[in-house]
N, C-alpha and C positions, 0 to 999 in steps of 0.2 A: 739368410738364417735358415737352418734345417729346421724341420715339422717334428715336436719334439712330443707329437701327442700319445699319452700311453695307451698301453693296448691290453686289453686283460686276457692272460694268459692261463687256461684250464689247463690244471695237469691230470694226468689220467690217474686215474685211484685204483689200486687194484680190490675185488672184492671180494671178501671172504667169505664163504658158504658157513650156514653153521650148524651144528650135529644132526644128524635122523631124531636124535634122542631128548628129553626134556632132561635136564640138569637137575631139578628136583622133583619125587614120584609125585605122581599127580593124587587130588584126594579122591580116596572112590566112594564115600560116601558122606554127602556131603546133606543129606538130608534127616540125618539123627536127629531128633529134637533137642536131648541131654548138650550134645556137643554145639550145636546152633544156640541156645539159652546160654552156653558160658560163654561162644564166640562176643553175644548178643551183650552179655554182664560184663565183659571186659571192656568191652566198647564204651561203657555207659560210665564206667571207673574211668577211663582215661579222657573220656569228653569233659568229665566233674572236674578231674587233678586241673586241665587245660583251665577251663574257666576259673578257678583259684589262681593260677597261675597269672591271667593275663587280667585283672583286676588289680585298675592304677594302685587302687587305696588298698592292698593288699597287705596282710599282718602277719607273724609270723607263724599264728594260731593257723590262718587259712594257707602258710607252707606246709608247716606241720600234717595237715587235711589232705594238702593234696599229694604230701609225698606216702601217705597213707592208700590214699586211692588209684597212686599207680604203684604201690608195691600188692593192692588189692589186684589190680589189671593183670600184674603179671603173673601170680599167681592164677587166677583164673585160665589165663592163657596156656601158661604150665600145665595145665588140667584140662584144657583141649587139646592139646598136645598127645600128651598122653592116653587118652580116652581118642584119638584119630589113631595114633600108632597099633592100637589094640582092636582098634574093627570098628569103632563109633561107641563104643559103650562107654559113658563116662562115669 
């Protein structure tokens, strides 16, 4: 009988370099305080919505809550946004 043992075979991958450049501009000021406090308050909205969310015994009152605290999030968000594209001022 022939030796029918397999043999792992690498294939060679070609590799592709990827730009000089960052795909999106980087922040240049990232120590505003205004813009840090909403990064900070958006965070704190969508930590809340999470925990409403993953609460077995959950109601619709606590959907309601938390579809409130991530539409708060992104709003917030919206608003660092904005206040980044403008120089840090929010």
């Amino acid at each position: 009988m022939a030796d029918t043992t397999a043999t792992a075979v690498r294939s060679t991958a070609h590799v592709i370099t990827l730009a000089g450049r960052r795909a999106a501009p980087s922040i240049t000021n990232t120590t505003d305080r205004d813009t840090i406090a909403l990064h900070v308050q958006a965070e704190n909205a969508l930590s809340m919505a999470l925990g409403l969310l993953r609460n077995p015994q959950g109601t619709a009152a606590d959907l309601e809550r938390a579809t409130a605290r991530a539409c708060r999030a992104a709003t917030l968000l919206r608003r660092a946004c904005a206040a980044q594209a403008e120089g840090g001022a929010a």
